[in-house]
C-alpha positions as CSV (number, residue, x, y, z in Angstrom):
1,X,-7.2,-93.7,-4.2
2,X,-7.2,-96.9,-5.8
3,X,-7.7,-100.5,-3.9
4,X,-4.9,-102.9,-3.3
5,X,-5.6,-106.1,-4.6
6,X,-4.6,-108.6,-1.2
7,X,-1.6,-110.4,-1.7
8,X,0.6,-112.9,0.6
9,X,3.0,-111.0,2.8
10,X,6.6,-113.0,4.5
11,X,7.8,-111.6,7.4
12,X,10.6,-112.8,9.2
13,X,10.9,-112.7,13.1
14,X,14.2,-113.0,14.9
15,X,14.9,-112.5,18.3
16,X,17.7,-113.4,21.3
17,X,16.6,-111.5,23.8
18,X,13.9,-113.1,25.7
19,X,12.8,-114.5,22.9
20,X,9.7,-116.8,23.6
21,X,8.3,-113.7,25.0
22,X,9.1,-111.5,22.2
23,X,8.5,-114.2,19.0
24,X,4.8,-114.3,20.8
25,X,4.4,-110.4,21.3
26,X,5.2,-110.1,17.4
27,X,2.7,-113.4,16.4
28,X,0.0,-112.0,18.6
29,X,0.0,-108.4,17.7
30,X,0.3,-109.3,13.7
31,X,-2.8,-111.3,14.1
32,X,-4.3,-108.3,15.5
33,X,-3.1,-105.9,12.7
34,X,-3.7,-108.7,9.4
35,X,-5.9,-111.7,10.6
36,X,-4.8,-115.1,9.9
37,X,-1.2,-116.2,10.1
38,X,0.5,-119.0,8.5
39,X,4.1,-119.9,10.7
40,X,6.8,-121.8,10.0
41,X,8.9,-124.1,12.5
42,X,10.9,-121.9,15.2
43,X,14.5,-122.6,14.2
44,X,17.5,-121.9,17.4
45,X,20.9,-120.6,15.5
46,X,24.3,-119.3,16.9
47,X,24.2,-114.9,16.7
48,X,25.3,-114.5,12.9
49,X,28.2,-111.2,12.9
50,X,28.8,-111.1,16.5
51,X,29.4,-113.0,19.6
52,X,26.0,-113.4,21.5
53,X,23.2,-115.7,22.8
54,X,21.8,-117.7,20.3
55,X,18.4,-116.5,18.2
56,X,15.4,-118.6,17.7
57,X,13.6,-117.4,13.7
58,X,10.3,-118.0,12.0
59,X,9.1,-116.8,8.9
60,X,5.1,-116.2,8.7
61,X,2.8,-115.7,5.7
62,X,-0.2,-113.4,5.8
63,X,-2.9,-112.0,3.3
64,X,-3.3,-108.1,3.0
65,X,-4.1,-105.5,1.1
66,X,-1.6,-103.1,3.4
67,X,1.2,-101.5,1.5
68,X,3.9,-102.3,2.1
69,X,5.2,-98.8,3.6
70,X,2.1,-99.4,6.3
71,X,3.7,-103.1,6.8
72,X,6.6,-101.8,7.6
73,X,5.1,-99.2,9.9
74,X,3.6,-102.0,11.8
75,X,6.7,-104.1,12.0
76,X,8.9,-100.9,13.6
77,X,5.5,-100.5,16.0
78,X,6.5,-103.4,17.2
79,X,9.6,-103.0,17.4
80,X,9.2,-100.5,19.7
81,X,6.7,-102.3,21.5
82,X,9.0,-104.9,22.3
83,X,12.0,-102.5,24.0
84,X,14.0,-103.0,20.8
85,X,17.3,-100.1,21.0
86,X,19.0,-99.6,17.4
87,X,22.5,-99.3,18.2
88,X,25.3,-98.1,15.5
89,X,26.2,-101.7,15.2
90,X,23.7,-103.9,13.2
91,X,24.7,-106.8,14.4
92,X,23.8,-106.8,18.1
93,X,21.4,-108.7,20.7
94,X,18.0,-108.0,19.9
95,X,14.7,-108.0,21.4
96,X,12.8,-108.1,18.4
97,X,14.2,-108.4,14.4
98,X,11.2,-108.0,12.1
99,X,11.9,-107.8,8.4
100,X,9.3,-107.5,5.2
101,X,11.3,-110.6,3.1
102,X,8.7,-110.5,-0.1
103,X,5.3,-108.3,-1.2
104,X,3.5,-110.5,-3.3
105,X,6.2,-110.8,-6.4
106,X,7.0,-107.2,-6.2
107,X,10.2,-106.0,-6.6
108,X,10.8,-102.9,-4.9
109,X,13.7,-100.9,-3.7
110,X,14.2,-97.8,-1.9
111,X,14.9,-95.8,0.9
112,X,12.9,-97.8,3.3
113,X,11.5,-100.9,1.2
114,X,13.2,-103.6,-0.4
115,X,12.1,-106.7,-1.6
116,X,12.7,-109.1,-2.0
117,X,14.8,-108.9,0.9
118,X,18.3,-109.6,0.1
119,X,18.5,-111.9,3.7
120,X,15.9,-114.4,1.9
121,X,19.2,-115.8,-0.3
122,X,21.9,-114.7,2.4
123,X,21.0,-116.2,5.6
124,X,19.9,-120.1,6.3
125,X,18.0,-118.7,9.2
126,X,15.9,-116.9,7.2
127,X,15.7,-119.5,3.8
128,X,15.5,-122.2,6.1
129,X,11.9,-121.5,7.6
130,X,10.9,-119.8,4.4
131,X,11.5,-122.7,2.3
132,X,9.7,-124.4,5.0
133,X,6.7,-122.7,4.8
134,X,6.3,-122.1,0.7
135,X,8.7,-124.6,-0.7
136,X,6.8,-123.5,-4.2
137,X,7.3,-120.0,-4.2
138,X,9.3,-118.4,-6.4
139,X,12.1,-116.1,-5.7
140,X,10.5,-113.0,-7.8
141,X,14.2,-111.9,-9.2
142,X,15.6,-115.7,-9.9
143,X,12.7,-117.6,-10.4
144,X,13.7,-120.3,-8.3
145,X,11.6,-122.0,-5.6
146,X,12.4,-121.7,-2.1
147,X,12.9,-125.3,-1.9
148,X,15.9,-124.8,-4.6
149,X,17.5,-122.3,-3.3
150,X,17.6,-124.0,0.3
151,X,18.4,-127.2,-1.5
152,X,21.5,-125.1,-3.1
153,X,21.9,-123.3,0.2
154,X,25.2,-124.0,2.2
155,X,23.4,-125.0,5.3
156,X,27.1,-125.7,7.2
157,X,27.9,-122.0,7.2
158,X,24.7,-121.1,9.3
159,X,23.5,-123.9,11.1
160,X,20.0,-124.2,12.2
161,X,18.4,-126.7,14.7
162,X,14.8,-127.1,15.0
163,X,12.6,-126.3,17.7
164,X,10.5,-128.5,19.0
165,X,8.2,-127.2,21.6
166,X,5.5,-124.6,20.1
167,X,6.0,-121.2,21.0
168,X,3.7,-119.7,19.0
């Protein structure tokens, strides 16, 4: 089996359900499972797709040398860990919303992995704190930085208002 060369992981972390509690159950436990994290502002935005209470999001960065099948494994762990109940509806009040949004600059799509994640250019809730975080980065399909695509972003259609006591 060959070694992994580390690379900078983005995760995104939703949640509208008790979600101090469950925005800190998924910081603390991914510190536990890759070491150091890097977080963006927490960002309070109406439920996107359906009517409910409104979600506070963060993106946060972290260095592995996890695939990203075992990231993923982690992020449902939690998932679980957290009371989160898939429904047949995808949009829906959630405990916990964990997504893998880039691997390094892999591109990678299949059954279970895809990145980069298609919410990175879709949702301001998720570019917002990303761009945040690594303004510099570059989109590994367009290019682009994430600072350009926010700054191209149509902010109006998803507003998001910054947080400003720490929660994590």
């Amino acid at each position: 089996m060959t070694q992994r060369s580390p690379v900078d992981v983005y995760v995104s972390a939703g949640s509208n359900v008790a979600p101090v509690e469950n925005l800190r159950l998924a910081c603390r436990e991914l510190r536990k499972c890759f070491g150091e994290l890097e977080i963006s502002g927490v960002y309070r935005n109406p439920a996107v797709g359906f009517a409910g209470d409104d979600f506070l999001n963060l993106v946060l960065r972290f260095r592995t040398a996890e695939s990203p099948a075992a990231i993923i494994a982690e992020l449902e762990r939690l998932h679980v860990l957290a009371g989160r109940v898939r429904g047949p509806d995808p949009f829906s009040s959630r405990t916990l919303d964990l997504d893998l949004l880039l691997y390094g600059d892999a591109v990678l799509s299949d059954s279970v992995i895809r990145v980069p994640r298609e919410d990175i250019r879709k949702y301001a809730f998720v570019l917002g704190p990303l761009a945040e975080l690594a303004p510099e980065l570059r989109h590994p399909l367009t290019g682009e930085t994430m600072a350009e695509l926010w700054a191209a972003f149509d902010q109006s259609v998803h507003p998001l208002q910054r947080v400003t006591e720490p929660l994590v």
